[in-house]
Backbone bond lengths (Angstrom), bond angles and torsions (degrees), N, CA, C in turn:
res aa  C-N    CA-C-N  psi(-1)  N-CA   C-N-CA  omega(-1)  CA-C   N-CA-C  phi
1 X - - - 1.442 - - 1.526 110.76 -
2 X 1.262 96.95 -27.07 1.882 89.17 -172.50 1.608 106.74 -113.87
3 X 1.406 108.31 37.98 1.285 118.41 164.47 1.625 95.65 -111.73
4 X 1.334 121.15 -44.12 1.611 117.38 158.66 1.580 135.09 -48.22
5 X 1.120 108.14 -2.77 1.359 119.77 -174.27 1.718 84.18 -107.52
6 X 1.577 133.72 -57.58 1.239 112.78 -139.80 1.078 101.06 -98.55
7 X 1.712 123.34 9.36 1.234 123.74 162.72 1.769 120.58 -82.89
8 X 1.514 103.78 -48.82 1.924 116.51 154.35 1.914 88.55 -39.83
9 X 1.010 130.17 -82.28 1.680 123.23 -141.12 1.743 90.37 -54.65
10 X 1.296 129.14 -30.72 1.077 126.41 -174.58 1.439 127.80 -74.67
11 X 1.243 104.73 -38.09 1.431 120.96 156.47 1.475 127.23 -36.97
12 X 1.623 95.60 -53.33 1.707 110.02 -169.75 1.395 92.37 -82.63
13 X 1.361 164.46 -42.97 1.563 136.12 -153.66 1.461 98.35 -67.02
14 X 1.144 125.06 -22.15 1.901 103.88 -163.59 1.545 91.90 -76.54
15 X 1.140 123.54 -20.24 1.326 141.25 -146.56 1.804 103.99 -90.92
16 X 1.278 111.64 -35.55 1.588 121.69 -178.08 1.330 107.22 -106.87
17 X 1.193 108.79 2.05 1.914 110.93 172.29 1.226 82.12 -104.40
18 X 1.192 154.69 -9.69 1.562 129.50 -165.22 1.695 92.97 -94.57
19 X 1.851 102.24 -53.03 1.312 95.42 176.24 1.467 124.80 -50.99
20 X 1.500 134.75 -53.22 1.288 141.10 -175.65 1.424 92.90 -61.80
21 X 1.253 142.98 -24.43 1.447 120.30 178.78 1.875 121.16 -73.02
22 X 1.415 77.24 -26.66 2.044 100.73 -172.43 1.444 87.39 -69.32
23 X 1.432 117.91 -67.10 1.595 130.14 -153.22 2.290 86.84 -51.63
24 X 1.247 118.67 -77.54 1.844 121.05 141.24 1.752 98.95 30.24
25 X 1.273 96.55 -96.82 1.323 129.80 -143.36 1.673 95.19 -73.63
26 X 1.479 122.02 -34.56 1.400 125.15 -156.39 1.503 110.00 -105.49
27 X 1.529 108.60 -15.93 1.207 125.21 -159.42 1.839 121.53 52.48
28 X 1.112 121.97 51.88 1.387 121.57 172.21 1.284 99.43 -160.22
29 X 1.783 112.85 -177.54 1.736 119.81 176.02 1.555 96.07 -92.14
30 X 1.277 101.77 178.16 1.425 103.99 -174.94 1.239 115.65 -93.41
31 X 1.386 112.96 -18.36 1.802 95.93 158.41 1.585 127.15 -95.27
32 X 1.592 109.68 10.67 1.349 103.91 150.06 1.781 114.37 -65.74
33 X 1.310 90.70 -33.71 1.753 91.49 -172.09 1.517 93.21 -76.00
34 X 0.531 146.66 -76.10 1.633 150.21 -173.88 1.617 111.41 -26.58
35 X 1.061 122.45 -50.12 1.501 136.22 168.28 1.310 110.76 -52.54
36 X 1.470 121.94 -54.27 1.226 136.71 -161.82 1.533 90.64 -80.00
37 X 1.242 131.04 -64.03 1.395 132.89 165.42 1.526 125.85 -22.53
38 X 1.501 106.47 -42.39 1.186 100.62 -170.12 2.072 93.49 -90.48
39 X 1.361 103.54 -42.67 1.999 98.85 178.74 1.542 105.45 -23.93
40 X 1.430 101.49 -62.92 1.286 104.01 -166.94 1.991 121.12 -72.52
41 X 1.040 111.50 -16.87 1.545 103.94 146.85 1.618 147.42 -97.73
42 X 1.605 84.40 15.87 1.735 102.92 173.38 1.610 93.12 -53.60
43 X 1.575 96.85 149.19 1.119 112.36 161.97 1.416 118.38 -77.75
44 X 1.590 119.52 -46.13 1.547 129.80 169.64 1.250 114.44 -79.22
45 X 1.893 111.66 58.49 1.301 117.62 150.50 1.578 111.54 -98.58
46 X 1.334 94.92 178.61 1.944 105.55 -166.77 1.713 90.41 -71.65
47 X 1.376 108.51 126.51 1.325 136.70 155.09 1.644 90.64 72.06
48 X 1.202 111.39 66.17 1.475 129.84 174.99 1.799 98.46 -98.07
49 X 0.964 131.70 177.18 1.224 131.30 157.75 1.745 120.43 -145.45
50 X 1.205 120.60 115.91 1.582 111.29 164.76 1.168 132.69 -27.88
51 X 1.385 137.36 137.42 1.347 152.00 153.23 1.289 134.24 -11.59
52 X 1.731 101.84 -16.49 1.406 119.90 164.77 1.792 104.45 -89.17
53 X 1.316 116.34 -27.78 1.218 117.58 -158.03 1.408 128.87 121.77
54 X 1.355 116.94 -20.51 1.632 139.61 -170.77 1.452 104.58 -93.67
55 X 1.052 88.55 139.19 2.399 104.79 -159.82 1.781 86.21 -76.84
56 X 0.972 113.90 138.71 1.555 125.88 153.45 0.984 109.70 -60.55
């Protein structure tokens, strides 16, 4: 079991240097970007329109 754990912990560092490099490069954390990411693909933004085509 705790060869399964130190293989998962091993997994994730390439994985949190990629993020801290993005967060680096973008200047923010990654769930500011993520948040902001998702605002901007709300559907119930200003002059969005429904699936039929008709603006909310």
């Amino acid at each position: 079991m705790l060869l399964a754990y130190e293989r998962i912990i091993s997994e994730l560092a390439p994985i949190r240097e990629k993020i801290k490099l993005f967060e680096e490069k973008y200047g923010m954390r990654f769930e500011e970007f993520e948040k902001k990411s998702k605002a901007r693909r709300s559907p119930l933004r200003h002059g969005a329109t429904t699936l039929s085509g008709k603006p909310t």
